[in-house]
N, C-alpha and C positions, 0 to 999 in steps of 0.2 A: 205440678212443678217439676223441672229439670231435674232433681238427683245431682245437680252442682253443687258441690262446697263452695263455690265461688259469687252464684248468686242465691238471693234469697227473698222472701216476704218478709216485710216488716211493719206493723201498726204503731198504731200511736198508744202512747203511754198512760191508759185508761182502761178502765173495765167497764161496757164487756166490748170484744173486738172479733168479727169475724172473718171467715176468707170462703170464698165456694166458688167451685168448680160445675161447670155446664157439660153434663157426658155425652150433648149434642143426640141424644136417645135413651130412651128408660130400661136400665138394666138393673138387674136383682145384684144387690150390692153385700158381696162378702169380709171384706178387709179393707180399712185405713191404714195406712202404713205413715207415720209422720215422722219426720228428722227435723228435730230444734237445735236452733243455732242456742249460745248463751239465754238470750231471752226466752224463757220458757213458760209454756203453760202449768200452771201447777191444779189449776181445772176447768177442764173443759166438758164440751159436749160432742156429739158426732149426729148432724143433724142433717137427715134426709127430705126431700121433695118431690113432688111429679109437676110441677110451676114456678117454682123460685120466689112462692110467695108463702106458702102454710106449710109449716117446717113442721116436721117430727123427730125426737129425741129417739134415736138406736142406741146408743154407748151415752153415758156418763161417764167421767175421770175426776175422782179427786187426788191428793197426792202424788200428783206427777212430779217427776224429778229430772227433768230432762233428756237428754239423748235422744234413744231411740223409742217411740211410740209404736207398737206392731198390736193394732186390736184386730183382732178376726172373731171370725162367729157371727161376725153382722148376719141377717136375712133382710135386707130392705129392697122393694122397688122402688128406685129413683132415678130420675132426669138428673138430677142436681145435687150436689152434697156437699156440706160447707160444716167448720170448724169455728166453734163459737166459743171463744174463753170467756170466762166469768173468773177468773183468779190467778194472777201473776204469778211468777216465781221470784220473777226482781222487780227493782225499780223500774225496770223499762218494759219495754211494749212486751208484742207476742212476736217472735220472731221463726219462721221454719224455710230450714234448706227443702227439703222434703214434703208434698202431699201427694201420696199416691193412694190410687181407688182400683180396687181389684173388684171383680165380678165375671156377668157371663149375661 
């Protein structure tokens, strides 16, 4: 995603919901960096692939409280990496200005 406060991802009002990103090539993935708008994860996952089909769990999150999300420490090879809430913070959806995927 952009790093806009202006625009953002938004799901529907259910659990669970996810979002992922195609790194267009397989790179060894060190840092999610996420910015939620109001609607927040209060827990999620941080789930890696080499196909966009057989996921693997890197990070676990419970307790999330909003804001800013900075996990580092990942070690995963992935094509693909996507954020899978299993637990709201509000009423509403999962909402994030921000997904950024760092590696090398």
């Amino acid at each position: 995603m952009d790093a806009s406060t202006t625009t953002r991802w938004s799901s529907a009002f259910s659990n669970p919901q996810w979002i992922q990103v195609d790194l267009g090539a397989t790179y060894t993935v060190s840092r999610v960096r996420l910015v939620w708008e109001a609607a927040y994860g209060s827990a999620y996952q941080i789930q890696t692939s080499a196909n966009g089909t057989t996921w693997t769990t890197v990070r676990s999150v419970t307790g999330g409280n909003g804001g800013e999300d900075d996990n580092t420490g990942l070690n995963a090879s992935a094509r693909y990496v996507r954020i899978y809430g299993t637990a709201r913070g509000t009423q509403w959806g999962y909402s994030l200005f921000t997904f950024q995927v760092y590696g090398a």
